[in-house]
NUBA-638728 format. One line per 4 residues: number of its first residue (from 1); their letters; for each residue x, y, z of C-alpha. Coordinates in Angstrom, 2 decimals. Layout:
BEGIN
NUM	a	X Y Z | ...
***
This chain:
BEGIN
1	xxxx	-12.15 -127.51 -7.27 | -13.72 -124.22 -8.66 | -15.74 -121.76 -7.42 | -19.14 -123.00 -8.12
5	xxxx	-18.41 -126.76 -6.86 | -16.61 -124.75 -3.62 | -20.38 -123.08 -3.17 | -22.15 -125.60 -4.09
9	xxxx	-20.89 -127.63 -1.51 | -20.50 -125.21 1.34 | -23.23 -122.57 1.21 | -27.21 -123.18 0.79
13	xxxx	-28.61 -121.31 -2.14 | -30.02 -118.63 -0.45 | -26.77 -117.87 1.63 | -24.84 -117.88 -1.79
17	xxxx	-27.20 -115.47 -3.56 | -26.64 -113.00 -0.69 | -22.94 -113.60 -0.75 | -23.07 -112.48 -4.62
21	xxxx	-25.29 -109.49 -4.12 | -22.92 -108.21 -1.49 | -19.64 -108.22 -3.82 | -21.63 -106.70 -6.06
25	xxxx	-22.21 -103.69 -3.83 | -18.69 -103.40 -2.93 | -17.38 -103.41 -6.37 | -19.55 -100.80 -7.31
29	xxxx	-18.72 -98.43 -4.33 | -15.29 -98.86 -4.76 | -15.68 -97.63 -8.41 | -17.06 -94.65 -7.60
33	xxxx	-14.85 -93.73 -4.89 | -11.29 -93.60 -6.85 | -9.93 -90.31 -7.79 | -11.34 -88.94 -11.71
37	xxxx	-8.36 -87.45 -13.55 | -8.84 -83.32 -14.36 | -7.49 -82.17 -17.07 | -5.11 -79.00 -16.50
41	xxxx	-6.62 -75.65 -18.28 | -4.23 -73.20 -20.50 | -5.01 -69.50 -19.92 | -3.62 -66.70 -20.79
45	xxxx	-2.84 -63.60 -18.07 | -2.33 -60.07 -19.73 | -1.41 -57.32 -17.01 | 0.95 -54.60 -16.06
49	xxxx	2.38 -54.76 -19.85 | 3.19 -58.31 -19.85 | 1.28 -61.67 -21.48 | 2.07 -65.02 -19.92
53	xxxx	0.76 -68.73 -21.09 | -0.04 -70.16 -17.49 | -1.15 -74.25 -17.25 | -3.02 -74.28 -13.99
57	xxxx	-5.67 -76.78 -12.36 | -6.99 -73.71 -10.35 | -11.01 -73.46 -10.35 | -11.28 -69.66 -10.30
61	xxxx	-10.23 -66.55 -11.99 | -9.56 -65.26 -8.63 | -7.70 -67.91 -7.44 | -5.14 -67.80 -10.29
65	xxxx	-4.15 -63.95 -9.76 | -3.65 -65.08 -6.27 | -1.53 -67.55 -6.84 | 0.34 -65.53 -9.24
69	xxxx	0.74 -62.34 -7.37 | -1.15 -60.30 -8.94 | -2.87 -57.66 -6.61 | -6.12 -55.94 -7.43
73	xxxx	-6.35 -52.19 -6.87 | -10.13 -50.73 -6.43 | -10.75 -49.17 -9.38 | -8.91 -52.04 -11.48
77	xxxx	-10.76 -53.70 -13.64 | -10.74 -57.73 -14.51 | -12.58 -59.38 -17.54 | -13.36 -62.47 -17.37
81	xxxx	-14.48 -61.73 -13.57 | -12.93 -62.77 -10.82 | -15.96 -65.33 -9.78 | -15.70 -66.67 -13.32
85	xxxx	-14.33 -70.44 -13.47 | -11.24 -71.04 -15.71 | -11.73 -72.91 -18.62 | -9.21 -73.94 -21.45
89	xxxx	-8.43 -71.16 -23.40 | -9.08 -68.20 -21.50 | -8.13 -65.06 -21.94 | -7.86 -62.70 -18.42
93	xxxx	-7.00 -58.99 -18.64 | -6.50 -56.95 -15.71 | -6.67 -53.31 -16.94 | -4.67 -50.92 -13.93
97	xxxx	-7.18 -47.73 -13.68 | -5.65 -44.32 -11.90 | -7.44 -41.53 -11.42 | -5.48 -38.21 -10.45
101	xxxx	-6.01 -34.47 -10.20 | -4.20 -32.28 -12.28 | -4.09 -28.07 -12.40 | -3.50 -26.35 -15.82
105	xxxx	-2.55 -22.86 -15.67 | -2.89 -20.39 -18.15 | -1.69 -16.62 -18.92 | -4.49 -14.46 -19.57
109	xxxx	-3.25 -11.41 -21.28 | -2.90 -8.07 -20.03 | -4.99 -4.79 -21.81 | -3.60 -1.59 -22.61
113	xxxx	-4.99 1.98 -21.14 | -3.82 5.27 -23.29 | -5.22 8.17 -21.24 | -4.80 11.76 -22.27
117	xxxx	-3.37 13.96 -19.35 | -3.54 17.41 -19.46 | -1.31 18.13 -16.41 | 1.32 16.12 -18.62
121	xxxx	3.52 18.17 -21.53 | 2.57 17.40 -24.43 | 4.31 14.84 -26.28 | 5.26 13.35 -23.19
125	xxxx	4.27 9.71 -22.14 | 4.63 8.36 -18.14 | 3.66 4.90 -17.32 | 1.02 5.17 -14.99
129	xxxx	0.70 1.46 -14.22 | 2.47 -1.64 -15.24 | 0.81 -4.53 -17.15 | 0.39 -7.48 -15.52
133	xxxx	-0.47 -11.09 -17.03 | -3.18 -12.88 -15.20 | -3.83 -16.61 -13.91 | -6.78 -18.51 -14.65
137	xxxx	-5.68 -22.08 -13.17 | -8.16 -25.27 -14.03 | -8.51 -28.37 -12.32 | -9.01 -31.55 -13.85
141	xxxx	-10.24 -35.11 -12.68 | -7.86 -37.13 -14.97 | -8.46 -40.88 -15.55 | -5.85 -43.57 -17.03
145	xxxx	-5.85 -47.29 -18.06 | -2.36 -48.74 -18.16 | -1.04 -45.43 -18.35 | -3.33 -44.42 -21.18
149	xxxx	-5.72 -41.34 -20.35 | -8.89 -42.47 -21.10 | -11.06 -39.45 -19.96 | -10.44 -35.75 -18.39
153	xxxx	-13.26 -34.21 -17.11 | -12.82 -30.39 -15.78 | -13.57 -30.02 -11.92 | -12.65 -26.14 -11.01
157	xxxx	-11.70 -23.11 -12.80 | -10.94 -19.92 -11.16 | -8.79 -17.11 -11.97 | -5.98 -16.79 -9.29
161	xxxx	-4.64 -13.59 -10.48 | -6.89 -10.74 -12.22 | -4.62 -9.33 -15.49 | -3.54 -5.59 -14.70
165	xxxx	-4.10 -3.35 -17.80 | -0.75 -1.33 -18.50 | -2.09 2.46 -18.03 | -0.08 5.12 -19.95
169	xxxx	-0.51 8.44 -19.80 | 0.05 10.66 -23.51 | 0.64 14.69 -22.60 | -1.72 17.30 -23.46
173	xxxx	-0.35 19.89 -22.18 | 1.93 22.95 -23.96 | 5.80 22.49 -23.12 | 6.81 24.78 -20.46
177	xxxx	7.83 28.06 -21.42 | 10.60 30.20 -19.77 | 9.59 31.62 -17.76 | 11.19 34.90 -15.35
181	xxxx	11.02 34.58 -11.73 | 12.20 36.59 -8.91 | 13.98 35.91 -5.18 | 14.52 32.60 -4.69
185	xxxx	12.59 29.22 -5.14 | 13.53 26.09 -3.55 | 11.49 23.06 -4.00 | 12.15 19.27 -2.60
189	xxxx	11.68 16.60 -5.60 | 11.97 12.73 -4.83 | 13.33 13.73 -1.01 | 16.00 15.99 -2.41
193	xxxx	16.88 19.59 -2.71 | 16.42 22.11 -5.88 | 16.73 25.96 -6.86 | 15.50 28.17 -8.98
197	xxxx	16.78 31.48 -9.34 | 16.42 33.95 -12.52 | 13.80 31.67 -14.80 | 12.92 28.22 -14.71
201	xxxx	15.46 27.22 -17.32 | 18.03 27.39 -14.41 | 16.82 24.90 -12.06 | 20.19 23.37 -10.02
205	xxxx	20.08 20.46 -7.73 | 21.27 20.93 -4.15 | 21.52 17.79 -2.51 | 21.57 14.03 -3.83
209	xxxx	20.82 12.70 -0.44 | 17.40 10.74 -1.00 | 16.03 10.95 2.38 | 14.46 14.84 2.86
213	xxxx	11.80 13.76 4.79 | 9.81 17.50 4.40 | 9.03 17.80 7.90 | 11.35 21.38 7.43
217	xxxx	12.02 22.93 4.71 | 12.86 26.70 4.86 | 14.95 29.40 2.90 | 16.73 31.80 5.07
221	xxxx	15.30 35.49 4.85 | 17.64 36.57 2.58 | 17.30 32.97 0.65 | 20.97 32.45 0.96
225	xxxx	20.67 29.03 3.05 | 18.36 26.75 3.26 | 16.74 24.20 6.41 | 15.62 20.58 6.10
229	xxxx	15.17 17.94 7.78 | 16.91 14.53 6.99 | 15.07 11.48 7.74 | 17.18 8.37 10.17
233	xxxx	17.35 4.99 9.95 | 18.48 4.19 13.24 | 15.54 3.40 15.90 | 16.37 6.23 18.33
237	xxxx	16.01 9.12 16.35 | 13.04 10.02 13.77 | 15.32 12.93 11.29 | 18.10 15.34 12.09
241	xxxx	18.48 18.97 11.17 | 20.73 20.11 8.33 | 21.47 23.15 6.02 | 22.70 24.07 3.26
245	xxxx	24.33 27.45 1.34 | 22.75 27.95 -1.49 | 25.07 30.57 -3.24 | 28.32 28.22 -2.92
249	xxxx	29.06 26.53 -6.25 | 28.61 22.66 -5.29 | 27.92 22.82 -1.56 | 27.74 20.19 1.02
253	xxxx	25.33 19.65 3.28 | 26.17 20.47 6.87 | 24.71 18.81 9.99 | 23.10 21.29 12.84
257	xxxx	23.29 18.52 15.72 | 20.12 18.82 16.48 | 17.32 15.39 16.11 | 13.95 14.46 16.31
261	xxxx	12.73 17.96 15.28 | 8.51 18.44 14.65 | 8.86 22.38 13.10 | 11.88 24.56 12.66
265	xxxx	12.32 27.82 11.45 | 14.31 31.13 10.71 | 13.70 34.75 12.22 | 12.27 36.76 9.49
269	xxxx	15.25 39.68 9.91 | 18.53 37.81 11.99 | 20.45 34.20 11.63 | 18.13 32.50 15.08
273	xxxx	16.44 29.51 14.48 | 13.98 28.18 16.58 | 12.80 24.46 16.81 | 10.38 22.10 18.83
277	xxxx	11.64 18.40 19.13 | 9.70 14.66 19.63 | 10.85 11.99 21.49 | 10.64 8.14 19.56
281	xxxx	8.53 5.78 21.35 | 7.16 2.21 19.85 | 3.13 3.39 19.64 | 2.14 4.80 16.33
285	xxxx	3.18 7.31 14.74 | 6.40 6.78 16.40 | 6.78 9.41 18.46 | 5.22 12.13 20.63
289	xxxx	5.73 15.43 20.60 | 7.78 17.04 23.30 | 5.80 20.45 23.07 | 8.77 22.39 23.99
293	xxxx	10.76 25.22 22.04 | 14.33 26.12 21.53 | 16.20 28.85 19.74 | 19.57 29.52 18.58
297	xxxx	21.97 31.28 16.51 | 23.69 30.53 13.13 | 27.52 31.15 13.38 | 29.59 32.36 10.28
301	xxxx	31.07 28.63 11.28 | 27.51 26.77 10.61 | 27.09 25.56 14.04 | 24.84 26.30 16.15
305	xxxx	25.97 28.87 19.29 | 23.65 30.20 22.51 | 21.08 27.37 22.83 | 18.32 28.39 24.73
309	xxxx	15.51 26.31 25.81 | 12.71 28.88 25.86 | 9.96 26.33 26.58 | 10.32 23.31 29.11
313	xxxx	8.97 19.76 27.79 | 5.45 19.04 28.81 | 2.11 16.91 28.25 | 0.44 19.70 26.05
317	xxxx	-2.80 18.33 26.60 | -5.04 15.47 25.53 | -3.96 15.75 21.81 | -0.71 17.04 22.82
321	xxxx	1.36 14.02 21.89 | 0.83 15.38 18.35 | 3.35 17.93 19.32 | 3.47 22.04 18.68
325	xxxx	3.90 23.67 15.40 | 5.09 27.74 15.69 | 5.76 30.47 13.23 | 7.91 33.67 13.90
329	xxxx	6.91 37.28 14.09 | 7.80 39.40 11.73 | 8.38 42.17 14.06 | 9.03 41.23 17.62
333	xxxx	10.73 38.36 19.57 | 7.27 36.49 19.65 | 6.27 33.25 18.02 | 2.86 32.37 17.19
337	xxxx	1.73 28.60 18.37 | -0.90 26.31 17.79 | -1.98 22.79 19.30 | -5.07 20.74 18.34
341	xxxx	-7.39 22.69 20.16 | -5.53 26.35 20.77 | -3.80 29.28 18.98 | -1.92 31.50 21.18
345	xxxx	1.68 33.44 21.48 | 4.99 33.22 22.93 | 7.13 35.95 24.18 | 10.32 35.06 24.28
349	xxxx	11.72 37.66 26.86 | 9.72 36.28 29.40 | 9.34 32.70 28.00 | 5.65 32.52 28.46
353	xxxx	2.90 30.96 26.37 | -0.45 32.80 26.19 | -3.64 31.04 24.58 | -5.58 33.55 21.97
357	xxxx	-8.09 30.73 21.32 | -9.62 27.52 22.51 | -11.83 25.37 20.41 | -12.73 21.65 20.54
361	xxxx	-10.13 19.41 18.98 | -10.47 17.21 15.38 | -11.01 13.56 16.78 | -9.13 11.36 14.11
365	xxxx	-10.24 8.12 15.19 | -6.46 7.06 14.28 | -2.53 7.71 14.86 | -2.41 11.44 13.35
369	xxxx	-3.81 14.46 15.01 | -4.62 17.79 13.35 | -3.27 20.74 13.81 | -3.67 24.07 12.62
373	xxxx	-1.41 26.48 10.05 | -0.12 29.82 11.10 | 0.62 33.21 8.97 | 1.59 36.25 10.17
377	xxxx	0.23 39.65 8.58 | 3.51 41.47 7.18 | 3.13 44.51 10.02 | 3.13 41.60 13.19
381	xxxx	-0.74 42.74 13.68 | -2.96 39.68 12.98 | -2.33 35.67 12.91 | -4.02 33.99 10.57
385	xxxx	-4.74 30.60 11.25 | -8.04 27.54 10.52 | -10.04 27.34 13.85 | -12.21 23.79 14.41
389	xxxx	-15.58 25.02 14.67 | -18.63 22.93 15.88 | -21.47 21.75 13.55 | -25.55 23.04 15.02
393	xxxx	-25.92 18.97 13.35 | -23.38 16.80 15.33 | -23.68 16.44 19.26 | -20.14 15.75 19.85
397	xxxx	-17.99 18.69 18.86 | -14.50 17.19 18.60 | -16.41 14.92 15.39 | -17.45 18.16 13.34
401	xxxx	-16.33 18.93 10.00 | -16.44 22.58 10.05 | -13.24 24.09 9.88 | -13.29 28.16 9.30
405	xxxx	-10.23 30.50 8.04 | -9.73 32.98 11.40 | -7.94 36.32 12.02 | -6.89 37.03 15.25
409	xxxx	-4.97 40.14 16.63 | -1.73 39.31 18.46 | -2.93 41.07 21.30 | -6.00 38.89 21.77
413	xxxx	-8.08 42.15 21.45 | -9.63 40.84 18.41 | -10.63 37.69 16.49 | -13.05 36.90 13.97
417	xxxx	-13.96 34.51 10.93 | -12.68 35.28 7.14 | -13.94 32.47 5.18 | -16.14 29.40 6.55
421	xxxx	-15.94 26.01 5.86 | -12.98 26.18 4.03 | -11.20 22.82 4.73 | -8.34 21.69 7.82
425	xxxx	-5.90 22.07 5.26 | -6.85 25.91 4.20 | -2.86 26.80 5.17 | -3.78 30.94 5.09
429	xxxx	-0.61 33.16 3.83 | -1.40 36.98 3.44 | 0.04 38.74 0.35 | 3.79 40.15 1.10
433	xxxx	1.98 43.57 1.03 | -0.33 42.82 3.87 | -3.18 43.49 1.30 | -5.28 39.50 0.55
437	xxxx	-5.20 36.39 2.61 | -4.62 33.33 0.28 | -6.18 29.98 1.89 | -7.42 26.81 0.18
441	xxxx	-10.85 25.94 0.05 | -11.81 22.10 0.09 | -13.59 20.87 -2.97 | -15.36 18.44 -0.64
445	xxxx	-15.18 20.58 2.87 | -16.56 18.01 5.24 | -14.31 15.62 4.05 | -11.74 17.66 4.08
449	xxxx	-9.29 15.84 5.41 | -8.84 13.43 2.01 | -10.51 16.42 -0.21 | -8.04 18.45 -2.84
453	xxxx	-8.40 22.24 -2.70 | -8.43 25.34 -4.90 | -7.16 28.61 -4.03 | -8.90 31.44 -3.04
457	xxxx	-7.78 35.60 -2.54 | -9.98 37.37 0.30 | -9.19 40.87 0.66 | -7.46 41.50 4.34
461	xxxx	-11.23 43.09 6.20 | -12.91 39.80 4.84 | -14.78 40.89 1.21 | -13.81 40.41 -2.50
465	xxxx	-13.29 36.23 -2.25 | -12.34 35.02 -5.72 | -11.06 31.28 -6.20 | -8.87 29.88 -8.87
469	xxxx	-9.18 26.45 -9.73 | -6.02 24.14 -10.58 | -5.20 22.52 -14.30 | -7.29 19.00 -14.79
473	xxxx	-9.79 17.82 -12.73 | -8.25 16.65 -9.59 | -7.47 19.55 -7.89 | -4.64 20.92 -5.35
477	xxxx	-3.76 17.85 -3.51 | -0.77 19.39 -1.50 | -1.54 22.28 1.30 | 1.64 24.30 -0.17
481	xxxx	1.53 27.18 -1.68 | 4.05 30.80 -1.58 | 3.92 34.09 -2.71 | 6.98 35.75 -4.56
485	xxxx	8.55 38.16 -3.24 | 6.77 41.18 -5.12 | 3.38 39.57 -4.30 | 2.22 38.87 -7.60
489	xxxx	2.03 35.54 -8.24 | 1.56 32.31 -6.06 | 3.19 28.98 -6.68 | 1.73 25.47 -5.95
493	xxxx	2.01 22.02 -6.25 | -0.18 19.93 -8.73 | 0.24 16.35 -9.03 | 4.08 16.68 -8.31
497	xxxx	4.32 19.69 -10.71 | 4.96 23.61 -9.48 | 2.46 25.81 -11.14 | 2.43 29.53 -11.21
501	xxxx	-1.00 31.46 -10.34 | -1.09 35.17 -11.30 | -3.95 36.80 -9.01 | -4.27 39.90 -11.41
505	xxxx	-6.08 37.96 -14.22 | -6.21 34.46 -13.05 | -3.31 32.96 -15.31 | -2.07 29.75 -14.50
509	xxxx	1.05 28.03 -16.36 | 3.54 25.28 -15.32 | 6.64 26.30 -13.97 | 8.66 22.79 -13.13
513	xxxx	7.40 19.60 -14.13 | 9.32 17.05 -12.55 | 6.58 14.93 -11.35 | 7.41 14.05 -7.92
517	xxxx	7.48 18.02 -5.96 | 6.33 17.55 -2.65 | 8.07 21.11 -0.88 | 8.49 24.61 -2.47
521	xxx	9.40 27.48 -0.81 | 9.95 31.25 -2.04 | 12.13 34.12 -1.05
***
């Protein structure tokens, strides 16, 4: 039986048609229900350096580099995009972008100085300053794809180290002639010892010790030995006293065993010394000043013999941790004295100190406290010394910048001014003869403290002033300056050099030019 007899004789027509429509239906859904075959895509992945062929079914650019590894970094860049769908074909390139920061330095060259010197001999050359490359560094904002930079763009420059022009100085002035001297002249060049006796051409070195610190530095009366001070390393002592014979052919320095010393010196007729000592403590300047005094006697042996301690320790005031600074008679066991704010005497048969004058002390405003020079006229008469005087301008007396050349008789009958407004560092000397007063005056008195100096001659009752200035421009830097012995010509120090001043018609020449002369002394 088929199909249509099997209806036909079991179903009505209407139930049949329904039947048929309803097969229909079902046939048709299940078509469209079954799985549509996708064909697979061929792309190509370039990154890091490498190409690959990769058949995927993925749907997404994204999803591929996921599924092979690849991570994206944020400034990386991907083309086709990672949204894009994958078709057959397709080319994706991930391109790796770093961006760094890199600094470039570079050497900027140093310029060259030739100054003309007239303090120098001429001929002569000295370096003044070293040359010194500079450093201009830039930074730059450096981009790279795969490794390739692709841009550099400049972010900073700056110059980290300023070039230092190379400063030489070229000599203008004559060579030094020979030239006669007489006594004795000691001078202390880079911390050590030197003599001149006879001319300048026969100059001999005394010590090779290095470590003079200046504090003393004294020729004997009859300029056969000489005093100084060597400086210490060790922390409880600031120098030590030594001495020397000059008149031995290679002589060795001999130690006095005495430390810490502020101001030593030699009797002007016998072998005593006298000496006033600090003690080291941690506050700037490193020590403070014991104000005392002691004296005692050069053996034939070089030691010291009958130590007396004429003055006691003691506070010496409100500036007296600056200690006390003395200078002999020449006539009498006395010793002149001055302290920041007094100039007296001390007799040393009855070991007593008597004030001459008061005035108000320098205020500083730092670690250093001033404190004036002392001379003796020849006959033991007068003291010459620079006085702190108050300014009619400045309330406050202790901040004035007046400071006036004095005279003062050792009696304390008489005082008066010499010269006004002459510096802190006038340093008065009178002429071996008793007959001028030799000071410096301050180029720039009310800065005197920082100002360089020329000399000056004042006749001993206060009239005929007459002022000599110094080679160059710069002035006397150094308060040191000595008469010879016959009292006819000064030396002084000049930019490390010893120059030779003849009062009588205002000469000056060069005498030593060593460059670093810091001491002299004459006998």
């Amino acid at each position: 039986m088929n199909l249509t007899i099997f209806l036909k004789s079991r179903f009505n027509p209407l139930s049949g048609a329904l039947l048929l429509a309803t097969l229909a239906v079902g046939v048709f859904l299940v078509a469209c229900t079954a799985p549509i075959p996708v064909e697979p895509n061929r792309v190509t992945l370039v990154v890091d350096g490498t190409q690959r062929l990769i058949v995927t079914e993925l749907a997404t650019v994204r999803d591929l580099l996921a599924a092979e590894g690849v991570t994206i970094g944020d400034l990386d860049r991907v083309s086709p995009p990672e949204t894009a769908a994958l078709r057959d074909g397709m080319t994706i390139t991930v391109v790796r972008v770093v961006r760094l920061t890199e600094t470039v330095s570079e050497t900027l060259p140093f310029g060259r100085q030739v100054l003309r010197d007239a303090t120098i001999p001429e001929g002569e050359t000295r370096l003044l300053q070293s040359g010194q490359a500079g450093v201009l560094e830039r930074a730059y904002r450096i981009t790279l794809e795969d490794g390739v930079e692709v841009e550099r763009t400049l972010m900073q420059e700056a110059i980290t180290q300023k070039p230092q022009d190379e400063i030489r100085l070229v000599g203008t002035r004559p060579n030094v002639d020979t030239i006669i001297i007489t006594g004795t002249l000691a001078y202390m060049n880079h911390q050590d010892a030197w003599v001149l006796r006879g001319s300048n051409r026969t100059r001999r070195r005394l010590t090779a010790l290095g470590d003079l610190d200046g504090r003393v530095f004294a020729l004997s009366p009859d300029a056969t030995k000489l005093l100084f001070t060597r400086a210490v390393t060790t922390a409880d002592h600031i120098n030590a006293l030594w001495l020397i014979r000059i008149g031995e052919a290679d002589p060795d320095p001999i130690p006095l065993n005495v430390n810490d010393v502020l101001w030593a010196g030699w009797h002007p007729k016998d072998a005593r010394i006298a000496w006033t000592t600090a003690e080291v403590v941690e506050a700037a300047p490193g020590w403070r000043g014991q104000n005392d005094l002691w004296t005692a006697i050069l053996s034939v042996q070089n030691t010291l013999i009958s130590r007396r301690e004429v003055l006691k320790p003691e506070a010496g005031g409100g500036y007296g941790w600056w200690g006390t600074r003395y200078a002999w008679s020449p006539t009498d066991d006395m010793l002149a004295y001055s302290q920041p704010d007094t100039v007296g005497v001390v007799n040393l048969r009855d070991a007593r100190r008597i004030p001459l004058l008061t005035f108000p002390a320098y205020r500083t405003y730092s670690s250093w406290a001033w404190n004036p020079a002392l001379a003796w006229s020849p006959d033991g008469n007068f003291i010459a010394t620079v006085v702190h005087a108050p300014s009619p301008n400045i309330a406050d007396p202790e901040e004035s910048p007046v400071f006036n050349v004095w005279q003062i008789a050792a009696t304390g009958a008489y005082s008066a001014a010499m010269a006004s407004e002459t510096g802190m560092w006038a340093t008065p000397s009178f002429a071996p003869n008793g007959s001028a007063l030799l000071f410096g005056r301050a180029l720039i008195p009310y800065r005197s403290d920082t100002s360089p100096h020329r000399l000056c001659l004042i006749d001993r009752d206060g009239s005929d002033q007459r002022c000599f200035d110094a080679p160059g421009e710069t002035g006397i830097e150094l308060p040191s300056w000595r008469w010879n012995p016959d009292g006819d010509a000064i030396a002084f120090i000049q930019l490390g050099d010893i120059y030779l001043l003849r009062p009588d018609d205002g000469s000056i020449i060069p005498l030593v030019d060593d460059g670093g002369i810091t001491q002299v002394d004459w006998k």
